[in-house]
C-alpha positions as CSV (number, residue, x, y, z in Angstrom):
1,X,-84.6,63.2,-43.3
2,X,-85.0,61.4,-40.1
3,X,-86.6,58.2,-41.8
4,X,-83.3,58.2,-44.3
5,X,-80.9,58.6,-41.6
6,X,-82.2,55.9,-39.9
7,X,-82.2,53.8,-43.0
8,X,-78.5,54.6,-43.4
9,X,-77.6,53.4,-40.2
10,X,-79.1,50.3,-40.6
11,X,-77.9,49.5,-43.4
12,X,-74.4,50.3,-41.9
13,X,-74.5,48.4,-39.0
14,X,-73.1,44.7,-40.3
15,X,-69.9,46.4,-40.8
16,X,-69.3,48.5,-38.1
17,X,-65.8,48.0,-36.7
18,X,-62.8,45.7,-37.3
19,X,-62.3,41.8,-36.8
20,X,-59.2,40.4,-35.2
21,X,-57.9,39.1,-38.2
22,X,-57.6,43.0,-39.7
23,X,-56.5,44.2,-36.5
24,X,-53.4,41.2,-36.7
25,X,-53.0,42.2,-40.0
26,X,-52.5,45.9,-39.3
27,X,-49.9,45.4,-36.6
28,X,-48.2,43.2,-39.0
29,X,-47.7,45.7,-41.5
30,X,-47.0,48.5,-39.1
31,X,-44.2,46.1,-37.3
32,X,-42.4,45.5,-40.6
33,X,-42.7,49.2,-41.6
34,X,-41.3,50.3,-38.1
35,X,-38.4,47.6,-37.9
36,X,-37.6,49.3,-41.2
37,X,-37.4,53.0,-39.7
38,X,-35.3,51.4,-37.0
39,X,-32.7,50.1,-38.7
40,X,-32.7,52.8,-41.4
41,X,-32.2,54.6,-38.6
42,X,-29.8,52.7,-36.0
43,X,-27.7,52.4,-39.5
44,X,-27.3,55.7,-40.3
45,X,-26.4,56.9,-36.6
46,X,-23.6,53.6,-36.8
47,X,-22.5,55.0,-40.2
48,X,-22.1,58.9,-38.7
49,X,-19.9,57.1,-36.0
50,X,-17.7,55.3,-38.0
51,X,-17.5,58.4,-40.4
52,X,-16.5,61.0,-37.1
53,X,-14.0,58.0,-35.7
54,X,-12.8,57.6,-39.6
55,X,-12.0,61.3,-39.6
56,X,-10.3,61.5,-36.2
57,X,-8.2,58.5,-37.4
58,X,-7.7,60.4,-40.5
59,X,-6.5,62.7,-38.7
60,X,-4.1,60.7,-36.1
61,X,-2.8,59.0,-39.3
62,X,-1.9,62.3,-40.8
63,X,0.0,63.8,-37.8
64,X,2.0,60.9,-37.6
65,X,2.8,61.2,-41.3
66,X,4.0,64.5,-40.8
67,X,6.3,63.6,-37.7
68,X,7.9,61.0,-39.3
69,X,8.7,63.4,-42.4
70,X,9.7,66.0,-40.0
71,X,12.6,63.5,-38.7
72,X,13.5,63.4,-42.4
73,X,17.0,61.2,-41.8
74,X,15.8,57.7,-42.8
75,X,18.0,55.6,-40.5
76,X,16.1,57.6,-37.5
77,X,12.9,56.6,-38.6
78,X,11.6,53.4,-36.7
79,X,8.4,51.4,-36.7
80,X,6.1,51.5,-33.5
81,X,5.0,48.3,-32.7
82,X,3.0,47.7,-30.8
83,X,1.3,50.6,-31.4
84,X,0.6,53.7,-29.1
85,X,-3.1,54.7,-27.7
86,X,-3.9,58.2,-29.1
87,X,-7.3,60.6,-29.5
88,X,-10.6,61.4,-27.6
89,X,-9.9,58.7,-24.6
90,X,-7.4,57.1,-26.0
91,X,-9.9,55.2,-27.9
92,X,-7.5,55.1,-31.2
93,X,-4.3,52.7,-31.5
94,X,-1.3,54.4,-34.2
95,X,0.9,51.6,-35.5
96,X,3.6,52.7,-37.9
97,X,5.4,50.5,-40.1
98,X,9.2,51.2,-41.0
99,X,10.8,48.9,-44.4
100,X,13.5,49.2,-46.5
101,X,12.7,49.3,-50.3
102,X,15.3,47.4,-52.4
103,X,16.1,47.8,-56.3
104,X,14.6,44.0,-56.3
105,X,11.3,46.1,-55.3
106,X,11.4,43.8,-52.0
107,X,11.7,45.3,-48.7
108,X,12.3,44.2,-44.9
109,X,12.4,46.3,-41.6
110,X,16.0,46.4,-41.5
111,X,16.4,46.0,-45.5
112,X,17.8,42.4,-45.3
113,X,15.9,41.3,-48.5
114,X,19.3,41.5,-50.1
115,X,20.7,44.4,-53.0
116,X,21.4,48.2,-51.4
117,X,19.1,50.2,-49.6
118,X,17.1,52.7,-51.6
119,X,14.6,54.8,-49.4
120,X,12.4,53.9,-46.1
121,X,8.4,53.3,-46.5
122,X,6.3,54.4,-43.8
123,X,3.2,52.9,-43.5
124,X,0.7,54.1,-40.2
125,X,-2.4,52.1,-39.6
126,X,-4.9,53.5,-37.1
127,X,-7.5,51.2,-35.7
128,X,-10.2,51.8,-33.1
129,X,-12.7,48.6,-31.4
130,X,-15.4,47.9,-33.9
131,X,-13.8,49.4,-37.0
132,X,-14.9,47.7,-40.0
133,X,-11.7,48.4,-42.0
134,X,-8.6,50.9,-40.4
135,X,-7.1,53.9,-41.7
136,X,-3.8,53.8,-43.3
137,X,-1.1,56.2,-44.6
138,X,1.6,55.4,-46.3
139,X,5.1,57.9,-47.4
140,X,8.5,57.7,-48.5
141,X,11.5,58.8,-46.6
142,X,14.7,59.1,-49.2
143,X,18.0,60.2,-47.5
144,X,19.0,63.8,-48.5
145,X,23.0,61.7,-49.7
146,X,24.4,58.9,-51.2
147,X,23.7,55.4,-49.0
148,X,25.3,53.4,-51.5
149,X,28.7,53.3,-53.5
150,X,28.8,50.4,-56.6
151,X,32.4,50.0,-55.5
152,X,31.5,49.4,-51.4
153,X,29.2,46.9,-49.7
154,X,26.8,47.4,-46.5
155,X,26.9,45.9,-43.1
156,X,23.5,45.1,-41.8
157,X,23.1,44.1,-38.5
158,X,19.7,42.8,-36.8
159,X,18.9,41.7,-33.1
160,X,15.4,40.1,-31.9
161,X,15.2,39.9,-28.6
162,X,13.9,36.5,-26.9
163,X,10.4,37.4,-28.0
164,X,10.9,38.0,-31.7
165,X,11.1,42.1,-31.4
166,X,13.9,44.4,-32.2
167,X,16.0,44.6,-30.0
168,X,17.4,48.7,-29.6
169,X,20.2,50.2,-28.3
170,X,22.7,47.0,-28.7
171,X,26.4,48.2,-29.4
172,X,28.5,45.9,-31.8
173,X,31.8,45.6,-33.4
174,X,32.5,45.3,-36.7
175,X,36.5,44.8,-37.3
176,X,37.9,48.3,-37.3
177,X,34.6,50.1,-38.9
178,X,32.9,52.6,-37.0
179,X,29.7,51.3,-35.5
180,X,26.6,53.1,-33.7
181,X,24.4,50.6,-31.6
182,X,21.0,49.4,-32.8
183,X,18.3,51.3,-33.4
184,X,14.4,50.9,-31.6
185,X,14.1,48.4,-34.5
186,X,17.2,46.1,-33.7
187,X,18.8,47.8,-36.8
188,X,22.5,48.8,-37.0
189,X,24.3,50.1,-40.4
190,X,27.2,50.1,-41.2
191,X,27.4,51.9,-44.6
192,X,30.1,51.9,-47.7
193,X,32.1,49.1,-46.2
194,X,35.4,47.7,-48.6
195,X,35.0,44.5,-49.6
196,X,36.4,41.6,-47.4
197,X,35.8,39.6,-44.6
198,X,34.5,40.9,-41.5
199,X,33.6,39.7,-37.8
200,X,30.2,41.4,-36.2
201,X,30.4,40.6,-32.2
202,X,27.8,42.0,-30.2
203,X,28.6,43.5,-26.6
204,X,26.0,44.5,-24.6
205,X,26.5,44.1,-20.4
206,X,23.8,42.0,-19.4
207,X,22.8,40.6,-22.2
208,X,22.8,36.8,-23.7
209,X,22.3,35.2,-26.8
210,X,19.9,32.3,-27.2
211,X,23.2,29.8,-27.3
212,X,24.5,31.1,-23.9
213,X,27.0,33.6,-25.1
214,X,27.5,36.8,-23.8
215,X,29.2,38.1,-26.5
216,X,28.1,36.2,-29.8
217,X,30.3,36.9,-33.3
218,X,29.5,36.1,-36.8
219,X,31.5,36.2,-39.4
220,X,30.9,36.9,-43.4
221,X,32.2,37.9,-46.5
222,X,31.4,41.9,-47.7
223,X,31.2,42.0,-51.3
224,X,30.8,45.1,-53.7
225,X,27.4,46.4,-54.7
226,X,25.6,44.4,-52.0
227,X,24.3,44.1,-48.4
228,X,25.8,41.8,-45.6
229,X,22.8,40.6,-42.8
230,X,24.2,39.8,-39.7
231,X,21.6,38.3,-37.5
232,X,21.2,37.8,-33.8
233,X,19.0,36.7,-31.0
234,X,20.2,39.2,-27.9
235,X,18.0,39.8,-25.0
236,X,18.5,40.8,-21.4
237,X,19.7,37.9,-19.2
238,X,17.2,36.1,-16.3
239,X,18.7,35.1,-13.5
240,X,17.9,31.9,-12.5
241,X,19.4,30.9,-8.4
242,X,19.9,27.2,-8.2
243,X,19.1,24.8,-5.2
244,X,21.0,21.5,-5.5
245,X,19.5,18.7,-3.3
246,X,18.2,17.9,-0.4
247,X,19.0,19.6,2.6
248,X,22.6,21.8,2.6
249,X,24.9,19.0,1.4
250,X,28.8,19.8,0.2
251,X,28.9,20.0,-3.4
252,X,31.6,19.7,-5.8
253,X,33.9,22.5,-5.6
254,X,34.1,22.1,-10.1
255,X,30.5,20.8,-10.4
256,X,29.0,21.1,-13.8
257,X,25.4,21.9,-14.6
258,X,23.7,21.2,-17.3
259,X,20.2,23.5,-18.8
260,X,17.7,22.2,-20.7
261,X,15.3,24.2,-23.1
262,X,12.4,22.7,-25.5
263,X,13.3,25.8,-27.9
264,X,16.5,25.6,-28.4
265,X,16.1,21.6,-28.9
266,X,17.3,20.0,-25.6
267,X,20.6,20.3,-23.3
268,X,22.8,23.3,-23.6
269,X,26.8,22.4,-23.5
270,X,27.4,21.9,-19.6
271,X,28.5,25.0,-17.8
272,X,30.7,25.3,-14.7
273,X,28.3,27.5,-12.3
274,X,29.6,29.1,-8.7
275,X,28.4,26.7,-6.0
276,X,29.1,29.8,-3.6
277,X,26.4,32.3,-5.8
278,X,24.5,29.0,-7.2
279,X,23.3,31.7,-9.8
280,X,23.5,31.3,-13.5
281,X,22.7,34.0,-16.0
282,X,21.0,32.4,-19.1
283,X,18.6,33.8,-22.2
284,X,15.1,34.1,-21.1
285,X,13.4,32.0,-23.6
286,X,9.8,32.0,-23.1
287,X,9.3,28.3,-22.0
288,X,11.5,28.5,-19.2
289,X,14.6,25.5,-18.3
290,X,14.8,22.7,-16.4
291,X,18.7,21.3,-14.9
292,X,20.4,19.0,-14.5
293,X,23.3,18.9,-12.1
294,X,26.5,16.4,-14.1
295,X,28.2,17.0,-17.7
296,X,24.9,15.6,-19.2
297,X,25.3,14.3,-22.7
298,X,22.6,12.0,-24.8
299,X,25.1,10.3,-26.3
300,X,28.2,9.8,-23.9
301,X,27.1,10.2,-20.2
302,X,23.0,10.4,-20.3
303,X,22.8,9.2,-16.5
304,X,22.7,12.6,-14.9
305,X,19.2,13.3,-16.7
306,X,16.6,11.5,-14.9
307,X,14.1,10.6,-17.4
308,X,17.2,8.7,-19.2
309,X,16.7,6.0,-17.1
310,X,14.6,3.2,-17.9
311,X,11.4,2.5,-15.1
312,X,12.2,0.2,-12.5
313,X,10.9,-3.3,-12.8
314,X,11.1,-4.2,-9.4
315,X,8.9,-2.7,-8.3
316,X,5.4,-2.3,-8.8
317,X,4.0,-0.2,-10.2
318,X,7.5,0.6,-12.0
319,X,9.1,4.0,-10.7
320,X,10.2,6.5,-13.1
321,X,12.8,9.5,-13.1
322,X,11.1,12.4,-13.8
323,X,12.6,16.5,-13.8
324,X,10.9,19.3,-11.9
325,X,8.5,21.6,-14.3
326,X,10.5,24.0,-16.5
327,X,11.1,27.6,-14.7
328,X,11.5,30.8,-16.9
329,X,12.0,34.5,-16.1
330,X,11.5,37.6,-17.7
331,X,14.2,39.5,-19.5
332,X,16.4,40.6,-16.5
333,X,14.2,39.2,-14.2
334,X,15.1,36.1,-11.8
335,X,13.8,32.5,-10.9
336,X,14.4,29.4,-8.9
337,X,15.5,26.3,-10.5
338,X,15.5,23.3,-8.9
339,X,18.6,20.8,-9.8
340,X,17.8,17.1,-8.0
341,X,20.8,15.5,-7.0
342,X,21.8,12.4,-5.2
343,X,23.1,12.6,-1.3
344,X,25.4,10.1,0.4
345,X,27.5,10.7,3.6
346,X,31.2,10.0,3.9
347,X,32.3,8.5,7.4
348,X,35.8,10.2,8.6
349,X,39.1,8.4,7.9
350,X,42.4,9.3,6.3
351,X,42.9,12.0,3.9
352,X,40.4,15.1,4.4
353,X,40.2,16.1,0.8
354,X,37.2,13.7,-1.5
355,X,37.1,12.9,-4.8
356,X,34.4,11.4,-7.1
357,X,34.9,9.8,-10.5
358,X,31.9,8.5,-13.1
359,X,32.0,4.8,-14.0
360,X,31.0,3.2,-16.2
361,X,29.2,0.4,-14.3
362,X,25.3,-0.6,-14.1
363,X,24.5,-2.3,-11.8
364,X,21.0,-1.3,-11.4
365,X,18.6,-2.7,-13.7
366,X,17.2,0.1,-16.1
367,X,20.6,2.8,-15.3
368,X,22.3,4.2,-18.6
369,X,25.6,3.7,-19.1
370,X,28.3,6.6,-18.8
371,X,32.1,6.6,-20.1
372,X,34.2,6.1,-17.2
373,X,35.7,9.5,-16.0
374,X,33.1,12.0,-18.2
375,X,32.4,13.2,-14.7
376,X,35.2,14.0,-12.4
377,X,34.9,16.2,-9.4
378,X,36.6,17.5,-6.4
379,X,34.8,18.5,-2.9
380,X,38.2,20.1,-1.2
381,X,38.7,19.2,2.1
382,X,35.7,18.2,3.8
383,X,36.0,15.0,5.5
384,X,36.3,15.1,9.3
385,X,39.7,13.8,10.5
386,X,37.5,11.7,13.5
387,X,34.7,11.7,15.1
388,X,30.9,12.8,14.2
389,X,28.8,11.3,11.6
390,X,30.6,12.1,8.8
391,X,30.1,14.7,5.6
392,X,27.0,14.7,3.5
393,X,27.8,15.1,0.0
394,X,25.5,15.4,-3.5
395,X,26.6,14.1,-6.7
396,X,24.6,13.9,-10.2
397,X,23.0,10.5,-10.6
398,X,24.7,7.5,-11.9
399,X,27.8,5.1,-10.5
400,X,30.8,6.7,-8.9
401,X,33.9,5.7,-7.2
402,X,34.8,8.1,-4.1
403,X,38.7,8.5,-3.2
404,X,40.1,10.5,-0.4
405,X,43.1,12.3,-0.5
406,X,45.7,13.8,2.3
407,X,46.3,17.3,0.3
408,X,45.1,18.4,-3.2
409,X,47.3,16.9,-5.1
410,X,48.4,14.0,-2.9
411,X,47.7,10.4,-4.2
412,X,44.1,9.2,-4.0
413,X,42.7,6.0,-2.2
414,X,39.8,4.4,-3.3
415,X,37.2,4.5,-0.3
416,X,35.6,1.4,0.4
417,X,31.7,0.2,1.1
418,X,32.0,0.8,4.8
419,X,33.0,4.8,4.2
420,X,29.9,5.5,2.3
421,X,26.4,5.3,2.8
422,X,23.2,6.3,1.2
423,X,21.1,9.0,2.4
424,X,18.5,9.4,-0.1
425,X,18.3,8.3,-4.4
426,X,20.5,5.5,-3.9
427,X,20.2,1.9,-4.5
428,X,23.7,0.5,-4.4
429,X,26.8,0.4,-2.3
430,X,29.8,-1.9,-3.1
431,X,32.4,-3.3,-1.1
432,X,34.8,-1.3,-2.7
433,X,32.7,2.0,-2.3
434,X,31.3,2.0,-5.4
435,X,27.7,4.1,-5.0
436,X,24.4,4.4,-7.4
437,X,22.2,7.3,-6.8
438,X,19.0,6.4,-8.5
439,X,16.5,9.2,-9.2
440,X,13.7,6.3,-9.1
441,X,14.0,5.8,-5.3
């Protein structure tokens, strides 16, 4: 027995052990099994999360199913958008989704896809970070009457505010109908209207349509069988304080001011703003305004606007007119708005009260022309009867002729060239007083 076990062993002895090249081999095989647990693994555990997130959204989007069916009236129902944070941390976003279905089968928020309202579809999504697809519920609301009478016609009214969104809680006018304001959505209804004509005007304290207008009207035709859409842009008012020129110069006592938005296309019709407040209330549009001070117009009196005026060749490099950077404000909020003017000063002489009309003269290389008297402003009386070193005044850029005046209404004299001297943007000074404020200089 000895003798064979010895045998054995030698004979076993070559292969004894493993080489490297098993050994790699092994790990290899082990690596790709075990990478395959792991995932199988990391997988499932995702999957279980998603599936107890899934049921809590389930959830979410149920209860809010059941609260909008609880409100049951369909013109109380509203959408929710943005949505609201709900569940375990808040972890869980509920959007709900308010339309109204038309016969057509189309449908819109405040049912302006045309034909009579039918019923309301509610649609809540619930989403959650790293969902691969959300949870959504969807019901109908029908109203427990009639909405519609084949003989009557429906007044739709909607309002989006500056930033696109409904704008809620809006009162409006429409002829002698009764009216409720809009709704969260920017909805008002006016329901079983007669057929005819009918003016919706919106007026809302504080607020300002996207033209300027405090109160803004439409008018339409109502016809049998059908909805009416009246549609608005309504939002909240900024506030913008003005600050005209350099230094605290007298300004024109009627001085217009002129705002200019990229939205809305360029200038807005030249307003008539309190040089005692120097505050104008104007639609907060997203992008802001820049001003101009003057009745600027593109077409009739562009010299108010700097950057209508050609660059100055003489000088090198040329010199440009250029506008401060557009200032906005928040719904209700408030800004500054810088409005560059030009500044002269008006040595004493006779007649206290000053006068300044536009002409139509360039005598400055590159300066637009303006029609003669689009700009005509009175400063009141201002100029010292004697003595000092006279009244600095600001006018929008361009050519003017200054005339001084003893009382209000008393006849006006043309001041001339030694009256009148530049103190800063001007270029030119007649003989006969005529000035240039340049925005290039």
């Amino acid at each position: 027995m000895i003798v064979l076990r010895r045998r054995l062993r030698l004979g076993s002895a070559p292969d004894a052990g493993l080489t490297l090249i098993e050994v790699l081999v092994a790990m290899t095989i082990f690596g790709f099994v075990a990478s395959g647990i792991a995932l199988g693994l990391t997988s499932s555990m995702a999957a279980a999360v998603d599936n107890q997130k899934r049921i809590t959204a389930a959830s979410l989007a149920a209860a809010e199913i059941d609260r909008v069916r609880a409100i049951g009236d369909p013109f109380k129902v509203n959408s929710v958008d943005p949505g609201v944070t709900a569940g375990p941390d808040n972890a869980f976003t509920v959007t709900t989704d308010a339309t109204w279905k038309t016969p057509s089968g189309s449908d819109s928020t405040c049912g302006t896809s045309g034909g009579p309202l039918q019923f309301r579809v509610v649609k809540v999504t619930v989403s959650w970070s790293g969902a691969r697809t959300a949870v959504t519920s969807t019901t109908l609301i029908a109203p427990s009457g009639r909405i519609n009478d084949p003989s009557m016609g429906t007044i739709l009214v909607v309002v989006k505010n500056a930033f696109g969104r409904g704008a809620g809680g809006v009162a409006f006018t429409a002829g002698s109908l009764a009216t409720s304001p809009t709704d969260a959505d920017g909805c008002g209804y006016v329901l079983k209207v007669p057929p005819g004509t009918y003016t919706v005007t919106l007026n809302q304290a504080g607020y300002i349509d996207y033209q300027q207008k405090a109160t803004p009207s439409k008018t339409a035709d109502v016809t049998a069988g059908a909805s009416q859409v009246y549609s608005f842009q309504y939002d909240k008012a900024a506030t913008f304080t003005l600050a005209y020129g350099a230094g605290s110069p007298k300004l024109p006592t009627n001085l217009d001011t002129t705002f200019l938005n990229a939205t809305y296309g360029g200038a807005f019709p030249p307003m008539k703003v309190s040089t005692a407040t120097k505050q104008a209330s104007l639609h907060p549009y997203k992008d802001g305004y820049q001003a101009v001070a003057g009745a600027y117009d593109d077409n009739t009196c562009p010299a108010p606007n700097p950057t209508e005026w050609a660059p100055d060749t003489r000088t090198s490099p040329a010199k440009v007119g250029t506008l401060p950077a557009s200032q906005s404000a928040a719904p209700g909020g408030s800004a500054s708005l810088t409005v560059p003017m030009g500044t002269a000063t008006v040595s004493p002489g006779s007649g206290p009260y000053l006068f300044a009309v536009s002409q139509n003269a360039t005598p400055v290389p590159g300066e637009p022309a303006c029609a003669a008297g689009a700009m005509n402003y009175t400063f009141g009386s201002v100029i010292p009867a004697s003595g000092g070193t006279g009244v600095a005044i600001a006018l929008p850029y361009g050519t003017w002729q200054l005339y001084s005046a003893s009382s209000a209404t008393g006849p006006q004299t043309a001041l001339t060239g030694g009256r009148v001297a530049i103190t800063s943007n001007g270029s030119y000074v007649s003989s006969s007083g005529q000035l240039t404020l340049d925005p290039r200089s």
